[in-house]
C-alpha positions as CSV (number, residue, x, y, z in Angstrom):
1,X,50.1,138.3,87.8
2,X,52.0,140.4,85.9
3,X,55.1,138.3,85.3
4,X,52.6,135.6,83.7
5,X,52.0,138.1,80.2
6,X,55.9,138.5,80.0
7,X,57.4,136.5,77.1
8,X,60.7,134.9,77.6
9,X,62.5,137.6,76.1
10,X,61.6,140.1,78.7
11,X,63.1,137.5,81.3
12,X,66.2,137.2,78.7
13,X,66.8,140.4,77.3
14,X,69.6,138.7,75.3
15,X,67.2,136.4,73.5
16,X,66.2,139.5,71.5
17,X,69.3,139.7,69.8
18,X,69.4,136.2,68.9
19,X,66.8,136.1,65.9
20,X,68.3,138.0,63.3
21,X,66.4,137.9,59.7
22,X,68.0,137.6,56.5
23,X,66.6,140.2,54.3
24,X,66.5,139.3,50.6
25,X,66.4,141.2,47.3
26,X,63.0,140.7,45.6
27,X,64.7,138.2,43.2
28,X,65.6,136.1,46.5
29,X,69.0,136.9,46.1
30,X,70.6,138.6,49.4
31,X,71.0,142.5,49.7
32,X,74.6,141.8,50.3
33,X,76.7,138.8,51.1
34,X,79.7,140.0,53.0
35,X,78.5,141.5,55.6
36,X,75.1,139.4,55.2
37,X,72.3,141.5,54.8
38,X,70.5,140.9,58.0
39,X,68.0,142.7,60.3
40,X,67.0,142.7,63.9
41,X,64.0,140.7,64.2
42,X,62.0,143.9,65.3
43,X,63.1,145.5,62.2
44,X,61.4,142.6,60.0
45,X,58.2,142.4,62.3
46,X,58.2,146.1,61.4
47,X,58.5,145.7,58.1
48,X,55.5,142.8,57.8
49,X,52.8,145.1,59.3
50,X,54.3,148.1,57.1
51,X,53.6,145.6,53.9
52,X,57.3,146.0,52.7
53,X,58.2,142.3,52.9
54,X,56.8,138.9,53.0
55,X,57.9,136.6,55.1
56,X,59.9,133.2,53.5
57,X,61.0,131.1,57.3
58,X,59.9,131.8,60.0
59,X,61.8,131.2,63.8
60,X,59.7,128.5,66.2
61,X,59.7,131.7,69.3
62,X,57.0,134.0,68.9
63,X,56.5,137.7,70.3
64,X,53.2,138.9,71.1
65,X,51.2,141.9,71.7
66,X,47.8,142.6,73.4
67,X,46.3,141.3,70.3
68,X,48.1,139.4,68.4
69,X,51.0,136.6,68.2
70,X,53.0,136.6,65.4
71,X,56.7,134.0,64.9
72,X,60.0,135.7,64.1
73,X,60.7,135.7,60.8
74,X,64.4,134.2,60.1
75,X,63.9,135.2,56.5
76,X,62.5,138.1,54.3
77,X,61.9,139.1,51.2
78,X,61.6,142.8,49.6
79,X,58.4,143.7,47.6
80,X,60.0,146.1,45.8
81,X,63.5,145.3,44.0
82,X,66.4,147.1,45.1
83,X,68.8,147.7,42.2
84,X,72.5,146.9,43.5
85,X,75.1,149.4,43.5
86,X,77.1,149.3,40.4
87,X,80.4,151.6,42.1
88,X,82.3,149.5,44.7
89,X,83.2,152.5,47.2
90,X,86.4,152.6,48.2
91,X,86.3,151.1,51.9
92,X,89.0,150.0,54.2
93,X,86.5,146.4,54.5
94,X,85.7,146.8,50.6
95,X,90.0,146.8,50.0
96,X,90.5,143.7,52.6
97,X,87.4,142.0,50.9
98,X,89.1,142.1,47.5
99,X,92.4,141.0,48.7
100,X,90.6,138.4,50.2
101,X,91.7,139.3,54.2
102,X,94.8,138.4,53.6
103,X,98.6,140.2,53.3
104,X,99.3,140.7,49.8
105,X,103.0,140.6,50.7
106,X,103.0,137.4,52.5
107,X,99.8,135.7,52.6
108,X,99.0,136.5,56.3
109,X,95.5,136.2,57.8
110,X,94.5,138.2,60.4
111,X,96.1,141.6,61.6
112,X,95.7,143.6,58.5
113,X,96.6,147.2,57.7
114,X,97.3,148.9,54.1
115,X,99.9,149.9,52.4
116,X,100.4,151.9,49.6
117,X,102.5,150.5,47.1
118,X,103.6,153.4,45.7
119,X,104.4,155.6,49.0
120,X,103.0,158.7,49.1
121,X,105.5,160.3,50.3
122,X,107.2,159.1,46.5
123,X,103.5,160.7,44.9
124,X,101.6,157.5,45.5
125,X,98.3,158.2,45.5
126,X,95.1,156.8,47.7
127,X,93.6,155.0,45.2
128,X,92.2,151.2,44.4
129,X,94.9,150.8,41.5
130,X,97.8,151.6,44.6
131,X,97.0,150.5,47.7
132,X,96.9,146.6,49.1
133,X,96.1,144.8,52.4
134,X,99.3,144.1,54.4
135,X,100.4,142.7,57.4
136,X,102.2,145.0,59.9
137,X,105.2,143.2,59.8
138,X,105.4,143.6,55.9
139,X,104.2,147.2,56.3
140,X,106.9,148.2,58.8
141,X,109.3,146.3,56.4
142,X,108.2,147.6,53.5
143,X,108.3,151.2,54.7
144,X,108.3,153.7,52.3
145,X,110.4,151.8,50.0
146,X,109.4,151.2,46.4
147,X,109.0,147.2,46.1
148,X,111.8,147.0,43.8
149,X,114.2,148.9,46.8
150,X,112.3,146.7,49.4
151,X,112.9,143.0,47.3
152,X,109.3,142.8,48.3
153,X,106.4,141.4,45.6
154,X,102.9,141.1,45.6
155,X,100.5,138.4,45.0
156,X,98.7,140.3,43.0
157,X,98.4,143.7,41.7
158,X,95.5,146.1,42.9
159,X,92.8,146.9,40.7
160,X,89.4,148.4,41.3
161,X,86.9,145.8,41.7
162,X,83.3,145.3,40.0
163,X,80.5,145.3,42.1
164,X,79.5,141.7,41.4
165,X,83.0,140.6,41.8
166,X,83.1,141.7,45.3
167,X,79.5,140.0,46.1
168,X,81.1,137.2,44.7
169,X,84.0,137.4,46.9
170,X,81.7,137.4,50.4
171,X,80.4,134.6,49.9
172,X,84.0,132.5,50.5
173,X,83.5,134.5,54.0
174,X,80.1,133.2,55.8
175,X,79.6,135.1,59.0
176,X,80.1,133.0,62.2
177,X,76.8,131.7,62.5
178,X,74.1,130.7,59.5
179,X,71.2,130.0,60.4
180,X,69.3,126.7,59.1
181,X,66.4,128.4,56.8
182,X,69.1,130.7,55.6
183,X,71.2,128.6,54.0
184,X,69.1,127.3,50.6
185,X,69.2,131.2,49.6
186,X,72.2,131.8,50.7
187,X,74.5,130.2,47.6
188,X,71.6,129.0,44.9
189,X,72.7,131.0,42.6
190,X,76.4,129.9,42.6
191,X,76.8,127.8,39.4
192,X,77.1,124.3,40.2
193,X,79.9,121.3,39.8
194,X,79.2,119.2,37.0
């Protein structure tokens, strides 16, 4: 008897994690792009009954409670506008995001490490205007050479980056999945091709 009230996400614990919501600004623009601003679908549901979001798409699975049913939300939108941040902090995934997860030594994808151009040991300093993404191999070459001493170059020099610069930035990097009723709020405020 009791096995007929349970919902198939109590038979499939991992179904739970499989309805993620994407949470949107209040001017339907995503929190963030890179990582997407999503939420564990009991985090939205939460949110409903707390009267902090109204729900845009909904999922077709439904989770109930003693008295009521209620569909996932797939995505969200904020009552109340949340003003972006204006300083980019200076993050090991902020510095490979504005070099684009890529070597700026030899345009390498994949296993990334910084490097200071500037080594500190020579008084370089930890900074956005002196540190790059680099491969390991370029890193290890590199060493604590100056690039002239090294014949290295870069692609481009590092700079701090503006906040809207680096939202602009994620969205060349969609996360592995989108889901279907994500996707119109996703880029529709990209300017388009004429």
């Amino acid at each position: 008897m009791q096995g007929d009230f349970r919902t198939e996400f109590v038979r499939d614990p991992v179904a739970l994690r499989q309805h993620p919501a994407l949470v949107l600004n209040a001017d339907y623009r995503p929190l963030s792009y890179y990582p997407l601003s999503l939420w564990p679908w009991q985090e939205a549901v939460k949110a409903v009954f707390l009267d902090r979001v109204d729900i845009v798409a909904e999922y077709e699975a439904e989770v109930h409670s003693p008295s009521t049913v209620i569909r996932i939300p797939s995505v969200v939108v904020l009552r109340d506008y949340v003003r972006p941040q204006k300083r980019v902090a200076f993050t090991r995934f902020n510095l490979f995001l504005r070099d684009g997860f890529c070597c700026q030594y030899c345009g390498a994808k994949g296993d990334l490490t910084f490097d200071h151009v500037i080594p500190r040991a020579r008084g370089g300093v930890t900074s956005w205007e002196n540190v790059v993404a680099a491969c390991a191999r370029c890193n290890l070459r590199k060493g604590s050479k100056s690039l002239r001493q090294s014949g290295m170059s870069l692609h481009r020099a590092p700079r701090r980056p503006g906040a809207e610069e680096l939202r602009d930035t994620g969205r060349r990097f969609p996360p592995n999945h989108l889901h279907a009723s994500w996707v119109d709020f996703l880029y529709w405020d990209a300017e388009l091709e004429a």
